[in-house]
C-alpha positions as CSV (number, residue, x, y, z in Angstrom):
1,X,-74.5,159.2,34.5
2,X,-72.4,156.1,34.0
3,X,-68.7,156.7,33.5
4,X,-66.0,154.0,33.2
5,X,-62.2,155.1,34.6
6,X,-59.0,153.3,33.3
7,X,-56.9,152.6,35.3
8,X,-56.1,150.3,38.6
9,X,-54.3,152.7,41.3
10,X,-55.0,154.9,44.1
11,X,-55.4,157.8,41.3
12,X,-58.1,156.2,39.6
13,X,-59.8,155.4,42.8
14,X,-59.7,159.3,44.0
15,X,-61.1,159.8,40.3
16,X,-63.6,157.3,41.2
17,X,-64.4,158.9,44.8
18,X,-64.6,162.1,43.4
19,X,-67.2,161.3,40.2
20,X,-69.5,159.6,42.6
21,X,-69.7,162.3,44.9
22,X,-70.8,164.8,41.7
23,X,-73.5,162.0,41.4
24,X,-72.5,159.9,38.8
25,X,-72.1,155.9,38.9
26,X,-67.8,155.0,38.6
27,X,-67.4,151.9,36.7
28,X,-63.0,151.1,37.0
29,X,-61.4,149.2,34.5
30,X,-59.8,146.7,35.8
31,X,-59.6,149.0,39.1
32,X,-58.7,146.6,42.4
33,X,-60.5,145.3,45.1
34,X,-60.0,148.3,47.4
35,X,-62.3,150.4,44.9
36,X,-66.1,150.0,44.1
37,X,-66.9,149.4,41.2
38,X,-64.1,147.5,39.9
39,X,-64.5,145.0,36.8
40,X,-61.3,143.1,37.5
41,X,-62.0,140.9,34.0
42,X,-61.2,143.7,31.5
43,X,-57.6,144.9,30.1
44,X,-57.4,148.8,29.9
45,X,-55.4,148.6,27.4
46,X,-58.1,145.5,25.7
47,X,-60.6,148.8,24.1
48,X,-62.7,146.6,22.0
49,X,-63.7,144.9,25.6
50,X,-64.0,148.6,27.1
51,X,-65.9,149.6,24.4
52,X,-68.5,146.7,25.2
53,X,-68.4,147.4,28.7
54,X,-69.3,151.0,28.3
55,X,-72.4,150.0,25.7
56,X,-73.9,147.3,28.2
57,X,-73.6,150.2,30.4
58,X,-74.9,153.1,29.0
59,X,-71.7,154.8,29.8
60,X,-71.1,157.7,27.5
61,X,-68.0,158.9,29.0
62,X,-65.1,157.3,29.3
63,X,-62.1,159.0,32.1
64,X,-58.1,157.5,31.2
65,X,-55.9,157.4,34.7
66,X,-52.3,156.2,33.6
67,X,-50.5,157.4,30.9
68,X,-50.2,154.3,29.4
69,X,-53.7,153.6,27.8
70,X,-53.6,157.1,26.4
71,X,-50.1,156.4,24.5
72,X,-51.7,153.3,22.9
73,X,-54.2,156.0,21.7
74,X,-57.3,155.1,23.3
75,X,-58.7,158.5,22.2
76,X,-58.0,157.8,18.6
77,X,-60.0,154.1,19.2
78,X,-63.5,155.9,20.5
79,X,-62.8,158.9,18.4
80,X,-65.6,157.3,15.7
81,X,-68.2,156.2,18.6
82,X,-70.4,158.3,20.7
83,X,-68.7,157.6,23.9
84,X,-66.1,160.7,24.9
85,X,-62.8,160.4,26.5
86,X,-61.1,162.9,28.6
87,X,-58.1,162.8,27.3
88,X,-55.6,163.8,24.3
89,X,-55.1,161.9,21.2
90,X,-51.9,160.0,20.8
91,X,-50.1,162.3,19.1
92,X,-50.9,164.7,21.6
93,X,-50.3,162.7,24.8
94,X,-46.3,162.4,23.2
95,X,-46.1,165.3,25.1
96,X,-45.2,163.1,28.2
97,X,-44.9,159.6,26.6
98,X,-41.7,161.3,24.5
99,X,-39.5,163.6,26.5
100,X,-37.7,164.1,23.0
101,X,-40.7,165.2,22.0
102,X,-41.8,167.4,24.5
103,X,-38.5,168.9,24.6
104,X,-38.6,170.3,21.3
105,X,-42.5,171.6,22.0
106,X,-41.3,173.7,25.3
107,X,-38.3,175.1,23.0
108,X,-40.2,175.1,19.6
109,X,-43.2,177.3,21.6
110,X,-41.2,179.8,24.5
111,X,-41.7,177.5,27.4
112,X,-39.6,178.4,30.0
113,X,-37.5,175.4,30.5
114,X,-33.9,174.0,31.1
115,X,-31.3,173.0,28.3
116,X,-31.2,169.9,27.1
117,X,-29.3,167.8,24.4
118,X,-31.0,164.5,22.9
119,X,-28.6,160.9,22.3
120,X,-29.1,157.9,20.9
121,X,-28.6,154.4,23.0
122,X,-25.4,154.1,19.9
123,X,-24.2,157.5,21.8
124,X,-23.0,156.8,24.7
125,X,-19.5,158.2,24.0
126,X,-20.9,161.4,23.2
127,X,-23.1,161.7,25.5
128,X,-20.7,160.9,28.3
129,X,-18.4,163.6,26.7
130,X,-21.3,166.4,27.1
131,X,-21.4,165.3,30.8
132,X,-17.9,166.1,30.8
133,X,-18.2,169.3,29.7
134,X,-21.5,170.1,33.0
135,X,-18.9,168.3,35.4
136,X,-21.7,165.7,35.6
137,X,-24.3,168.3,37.2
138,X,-27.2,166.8,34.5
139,X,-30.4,164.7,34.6
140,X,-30.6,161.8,32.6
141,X,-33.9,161.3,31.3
142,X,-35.3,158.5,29.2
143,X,-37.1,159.1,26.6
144,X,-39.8,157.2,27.1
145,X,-43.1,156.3,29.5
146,X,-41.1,154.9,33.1
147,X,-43.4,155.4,35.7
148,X,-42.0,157.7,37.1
149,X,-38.6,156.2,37.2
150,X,-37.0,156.6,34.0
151,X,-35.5,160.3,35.7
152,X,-31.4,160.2,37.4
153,X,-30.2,163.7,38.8
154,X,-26.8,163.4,38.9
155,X,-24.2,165.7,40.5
156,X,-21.0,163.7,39.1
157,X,-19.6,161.8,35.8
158,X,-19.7,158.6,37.6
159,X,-23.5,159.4,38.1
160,X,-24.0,160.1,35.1
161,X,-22.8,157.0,33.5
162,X,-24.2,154.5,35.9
163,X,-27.5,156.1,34.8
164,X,-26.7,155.6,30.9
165,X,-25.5,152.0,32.1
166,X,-28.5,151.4,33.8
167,X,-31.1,152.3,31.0
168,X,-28.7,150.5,28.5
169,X,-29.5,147.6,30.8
170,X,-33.2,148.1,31.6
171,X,-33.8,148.4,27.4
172,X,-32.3,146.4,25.1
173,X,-33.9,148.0,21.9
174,X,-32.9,150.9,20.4
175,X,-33.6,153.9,22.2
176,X,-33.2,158.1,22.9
177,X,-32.6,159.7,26.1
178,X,-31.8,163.6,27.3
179,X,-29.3,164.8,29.0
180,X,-30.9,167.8,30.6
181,X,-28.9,171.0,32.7
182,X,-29.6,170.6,36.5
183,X,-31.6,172.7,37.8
184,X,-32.1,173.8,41.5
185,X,-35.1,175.1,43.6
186,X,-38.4,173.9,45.4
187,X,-41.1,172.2,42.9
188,X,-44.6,172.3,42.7
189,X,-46.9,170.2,40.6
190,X,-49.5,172.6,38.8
191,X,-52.4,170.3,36.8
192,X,-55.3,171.6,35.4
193,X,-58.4,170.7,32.5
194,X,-58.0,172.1,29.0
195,X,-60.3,171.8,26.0
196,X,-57.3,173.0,23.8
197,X,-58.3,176.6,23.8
198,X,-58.6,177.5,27.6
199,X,-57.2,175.9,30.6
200,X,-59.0,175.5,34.8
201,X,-56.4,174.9,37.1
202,X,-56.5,172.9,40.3
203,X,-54.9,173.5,43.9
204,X,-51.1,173.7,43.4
205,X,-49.1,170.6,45.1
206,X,-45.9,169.3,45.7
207,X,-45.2,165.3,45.4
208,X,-42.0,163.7,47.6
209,X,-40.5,161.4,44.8
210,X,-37.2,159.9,46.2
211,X,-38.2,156.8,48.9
212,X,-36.7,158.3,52.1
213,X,-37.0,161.3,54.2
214,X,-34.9,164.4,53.4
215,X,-35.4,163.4,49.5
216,X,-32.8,161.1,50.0
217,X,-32.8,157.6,48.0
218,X,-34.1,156.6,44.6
219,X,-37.0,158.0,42.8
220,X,-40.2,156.3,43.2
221,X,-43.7,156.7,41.8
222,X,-44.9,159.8,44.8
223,X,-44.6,158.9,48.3
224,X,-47.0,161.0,49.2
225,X,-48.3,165.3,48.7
226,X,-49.8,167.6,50.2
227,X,-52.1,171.0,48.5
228,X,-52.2,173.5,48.5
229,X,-48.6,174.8,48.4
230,X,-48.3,178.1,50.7
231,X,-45.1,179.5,49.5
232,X,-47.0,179.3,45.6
233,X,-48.7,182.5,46.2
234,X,-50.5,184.8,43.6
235,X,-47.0,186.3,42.1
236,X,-45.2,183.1,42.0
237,X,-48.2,181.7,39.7
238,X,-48.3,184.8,37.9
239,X,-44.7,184.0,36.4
240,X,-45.9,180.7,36.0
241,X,-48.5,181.7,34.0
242,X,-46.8,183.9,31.7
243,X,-43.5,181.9,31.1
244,X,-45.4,178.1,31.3
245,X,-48.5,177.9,31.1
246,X,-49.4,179.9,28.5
247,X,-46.9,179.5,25.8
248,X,-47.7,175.8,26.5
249,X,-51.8,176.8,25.5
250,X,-50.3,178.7,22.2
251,X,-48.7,176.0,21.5
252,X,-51.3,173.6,21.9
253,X,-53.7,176.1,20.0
254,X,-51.2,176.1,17.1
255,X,-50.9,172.4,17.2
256,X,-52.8,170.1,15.0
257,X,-53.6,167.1,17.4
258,X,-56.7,167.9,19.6
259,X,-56.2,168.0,23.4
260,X,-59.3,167.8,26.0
261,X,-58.0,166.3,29.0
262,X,-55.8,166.7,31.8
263,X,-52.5,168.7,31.4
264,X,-50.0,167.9,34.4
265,X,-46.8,171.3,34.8
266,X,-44.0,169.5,36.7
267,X,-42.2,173.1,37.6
268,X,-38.9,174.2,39.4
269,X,-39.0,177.5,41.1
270,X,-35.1,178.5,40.0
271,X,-33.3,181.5,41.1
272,X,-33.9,182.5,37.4
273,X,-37.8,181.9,37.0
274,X,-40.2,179.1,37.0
275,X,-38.9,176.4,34.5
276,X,-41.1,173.9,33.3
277,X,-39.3,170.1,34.1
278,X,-41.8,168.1,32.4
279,X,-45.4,167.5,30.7
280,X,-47.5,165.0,32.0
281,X,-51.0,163.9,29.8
282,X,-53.0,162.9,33.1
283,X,-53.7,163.7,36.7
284,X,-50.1,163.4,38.8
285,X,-50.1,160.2,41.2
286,X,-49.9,161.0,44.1
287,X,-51.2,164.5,43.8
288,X,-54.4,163.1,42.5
289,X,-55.2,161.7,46.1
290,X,-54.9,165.1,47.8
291,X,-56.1,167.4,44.4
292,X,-59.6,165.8,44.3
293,X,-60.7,166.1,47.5
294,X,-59.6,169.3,47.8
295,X,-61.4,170.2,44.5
296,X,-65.2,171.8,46.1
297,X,-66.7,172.2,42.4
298,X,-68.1,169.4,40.4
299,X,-65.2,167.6,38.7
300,X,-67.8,166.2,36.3
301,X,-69.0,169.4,35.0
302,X,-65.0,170.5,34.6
303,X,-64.9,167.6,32.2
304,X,-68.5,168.2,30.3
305,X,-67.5,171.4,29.7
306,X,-63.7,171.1,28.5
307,X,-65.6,168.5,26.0
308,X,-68.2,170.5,25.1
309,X,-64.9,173.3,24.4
310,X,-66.8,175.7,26.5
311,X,-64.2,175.5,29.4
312,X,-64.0,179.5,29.6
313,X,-66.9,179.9,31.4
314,X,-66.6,177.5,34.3
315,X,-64.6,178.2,37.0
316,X,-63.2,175.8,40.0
317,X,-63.3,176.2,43.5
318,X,-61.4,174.5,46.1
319,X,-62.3,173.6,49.3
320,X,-60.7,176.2,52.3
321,X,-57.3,174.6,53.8
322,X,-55.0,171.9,53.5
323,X,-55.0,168.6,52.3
324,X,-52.1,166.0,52.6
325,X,-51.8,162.5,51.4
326,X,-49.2,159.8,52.8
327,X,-48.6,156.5,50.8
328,X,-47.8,153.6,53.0
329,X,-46.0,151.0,50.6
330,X,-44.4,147.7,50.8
331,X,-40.9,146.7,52.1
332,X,-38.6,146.7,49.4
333,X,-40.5,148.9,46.9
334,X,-38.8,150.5,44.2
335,X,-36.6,147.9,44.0
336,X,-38.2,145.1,40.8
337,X,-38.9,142.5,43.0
338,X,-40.4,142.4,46.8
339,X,-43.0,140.2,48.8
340,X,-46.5,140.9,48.9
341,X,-49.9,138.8,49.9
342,X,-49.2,140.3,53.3
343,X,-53.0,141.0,55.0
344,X,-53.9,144.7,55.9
345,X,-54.7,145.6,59.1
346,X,-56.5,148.8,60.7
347,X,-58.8,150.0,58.2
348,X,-61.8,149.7,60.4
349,X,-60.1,151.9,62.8
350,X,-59.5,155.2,60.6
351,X,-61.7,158.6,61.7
352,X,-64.8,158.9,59.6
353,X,-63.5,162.1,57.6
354,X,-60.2,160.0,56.4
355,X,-60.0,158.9,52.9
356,X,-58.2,156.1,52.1
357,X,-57.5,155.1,48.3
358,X,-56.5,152.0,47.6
359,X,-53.1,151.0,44.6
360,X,-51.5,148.0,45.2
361,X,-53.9,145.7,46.7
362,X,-55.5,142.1,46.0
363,X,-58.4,140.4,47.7
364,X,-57.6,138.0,50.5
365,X,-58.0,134.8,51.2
366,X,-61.4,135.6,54.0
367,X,-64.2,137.8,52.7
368,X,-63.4,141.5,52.5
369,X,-59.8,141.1,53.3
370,X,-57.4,143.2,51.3
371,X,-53.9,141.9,51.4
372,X,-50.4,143.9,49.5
373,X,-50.2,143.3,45.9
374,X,-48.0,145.8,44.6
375,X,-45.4,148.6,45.7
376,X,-47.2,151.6,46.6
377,X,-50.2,149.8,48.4
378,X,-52.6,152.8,49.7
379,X,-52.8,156.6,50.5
380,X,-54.0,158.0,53.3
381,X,-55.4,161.6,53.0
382,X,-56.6,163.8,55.9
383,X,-57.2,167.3,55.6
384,X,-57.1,170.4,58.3
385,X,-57.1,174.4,58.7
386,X,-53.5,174.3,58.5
387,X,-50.9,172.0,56.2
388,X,-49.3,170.9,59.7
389,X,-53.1,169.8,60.9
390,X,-53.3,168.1,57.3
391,X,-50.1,166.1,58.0
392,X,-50.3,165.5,61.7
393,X,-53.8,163.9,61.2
394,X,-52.2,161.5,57.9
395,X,-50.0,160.4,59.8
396,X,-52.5,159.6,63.1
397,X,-54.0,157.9,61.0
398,X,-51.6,156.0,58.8
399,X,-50.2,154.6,62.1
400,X,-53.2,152.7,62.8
401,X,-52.9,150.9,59.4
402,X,-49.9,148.0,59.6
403,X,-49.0,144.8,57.2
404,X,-45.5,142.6,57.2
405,X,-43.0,144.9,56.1
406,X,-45.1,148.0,56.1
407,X,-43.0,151.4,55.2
408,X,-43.8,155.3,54.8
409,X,-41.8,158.4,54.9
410,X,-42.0,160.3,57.8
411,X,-41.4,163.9,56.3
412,X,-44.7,164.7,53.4
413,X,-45.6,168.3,53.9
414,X,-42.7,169.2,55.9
415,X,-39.8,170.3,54.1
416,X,-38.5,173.5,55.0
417,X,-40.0,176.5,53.9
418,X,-37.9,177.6,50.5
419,X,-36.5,180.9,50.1
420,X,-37.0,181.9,46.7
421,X,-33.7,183.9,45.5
422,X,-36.0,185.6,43.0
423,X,-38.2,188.4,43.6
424,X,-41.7,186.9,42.0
């Protein structure tokens, strides 16, 4: 089976990896020059162009990566053809492009979640007034797709506004953002596949967002993560299911958009339950990396059958142990602007059994020669019995790998172990 993946990071080349070991033939749109496959000359976001690529191709099946092709509605565009896309509808995929929007869903179905209060850009005043009143212990969120960025836990009012200042800054339209109560415990990223009815769950996983060890620094888009998390055991995800997970399918059952695709749980273990952070429409990235090759079962049946709506009956296995994933990105990254072009060295050197999936990377100047091209430039992914095997082979490995400027953090898969306050 042909099927063409949207998308151009390390997430849509573990999708890629993963399709082509269930046997089918990954086309990746515009993908990079790290992954097979890629067709460099066509837009994502251009679907009249997809939509030819995938009739030269035969390709009946059509997999979204980002969140940003399906906000433009991508599903609504083929929703007339005979080529199927794993994913929600616009409407539907406002459950992470709007964090308004999702807001209201969580509160408007049960889902255990945090309080939050919704402002204007023209509200400022008032909104710095509310932070007042929490002693600045909020998260700002905008309310809008951010890659990952658009989130600022603050602990003080002076946090608080040079967040506000900030998005005033980075949007000069109109716009809505949250101020959200701050919450505190260990998270863990839960994803699973939904036809809109029923819902498969993969490996739990926990991502290391802020650039520096000890979660220090600014948020980024996943330094790296690790599966399956130990302390998540069967009664944590128990509460999880009941307080998250399946008001969240009621509500989507009760909804009138249709939802076959991903579903991504961003989840805080508080000392007062699971609470549900945020909604994302797609697999998470970096959790992708470590997720699908952990996954033992066919990820292309999962999707066949959450299209065909006859997800209940399938199951998923995962493969026995630990996987973890280290992203080795360029100098500089978050910040807008930093060098790249630098060549990438090492590759040839990696074990056979380490995966390697390339983001930010453009081809070089000699044959075969990838060089940086963007922030978060690869993830390296080993796997062992144990998480510390898992991470003490990433990072063997990710030291063999070296550019100008080259940085990682030094700490994925080994934060403490949490103790939970609550008795799960």
């Amino acid at each position: 089976m042909n099927v063409v993946i949207l998308g151009s990071g390390a997430r849509e080349h573990a999708l890629a990896w993963k399709l082509t070991q269930d046997g089918a033939t990954a086309h990746v749109l515009p993908g990079n020059p790290g992954i097979p496959g890629s067709v460099p000359s066509i837009d994502a976001l251009d679907f009249p162009a997809v939509q030819r690529f995938c009739e030269e191709q035969g390709a009946k099946l059509l997999v979204p990566g980002s969140e940003a092709t399906l906000a433009a509605g991508v599903t609504d565009f083929f929703a007339q053809t005979d080529i199927r896309v794993f994913g929600p509808t616009r409407q539907a995929a406002a459950l992470e492009s709007s964090k308004v929007w999702s807001k209201n869903f969580m509160q408007r179905h049960g889902v255990a979640t945090g309080q939050a209060w919704t402002f204007r850009s023209d509200q400022v005043t008032e909104a710095l007034a509310k932070a007042a009143e929490l002693e600045g212990r909020v998260v700002v969120k905008y309310d809008g797709l951010a890659a990952g960025k658009g989130v600022y836990v603050c602990s003080s009012e002076e946090e608080v506004k040079a967040a506000i200042d900030e998005l005033v800054d980075l949007h000069s339209d109109w716009f809505s953002f949250l101020l959200e109560e701050k919450l505190v415990g260990p998270e863990i990223s839960v994803m699973g596949a939904t036809d809109g009815n029923s819902i498969r769950l993969l490996a739990t996983s926990q991502d290391h967002k802020q650039l520096r060890a000890g979660d220090q620094g600014p948020n980024t888009g996943g330094m790296g993560a690790y599966c399956p998390v130990p302390f998540a055991d069967d009664n944590v995800m128990a509460e999880v299911r009941r307080d998250i997970i399946e008001p969240t399918m009621r509500g989507l059952q009760a909804s009138q958009f249709d939802f076959k695709g991903f579903i991504y749980f961003g989840i805080m273990l508080t000392p007062n339950g699971p609470k549900l952070l945020e909604y994302n429409t797609r697999l998470g990235d970096p959790e992708a990396e470590v997720l699908l090759p952990a996954m033992q079962s066919s990820l292309l049946d999962l999707i066949t059958a959450a299209l065909d709506g006859d997800l209940s009956r399938h199951d998923v296995w995962q493969r026995p142990g630990h996987y973890a994933g280290v992203v080795l990105a360029s100098g500089g990254y978050p910040a807008p602007k930093f060098p790249t072009g630098f060549p990438i060295t090492g590759l040839d050197q990696l074990a056979d059994d380490t995966l390697v999936f390339f983001g930010g990377v453009k081809a070089g100047a000699e044959a075969e020669q990838l060089v940086t091209g963007g922030g978060r430039v690869l993830v390296v992914v080993a796997h062992g019995d144990e998480l510390n095997d898992a991470v003490q082979q990433a990072y063997a490995e990710i030291e063999k790998i070296s550019f100008q400027d080259a940085y990682y953090r030094t700490d994925i898969g080994q934060r403490p172990s949490p103790i939970l306050t609550r008795v799960y």
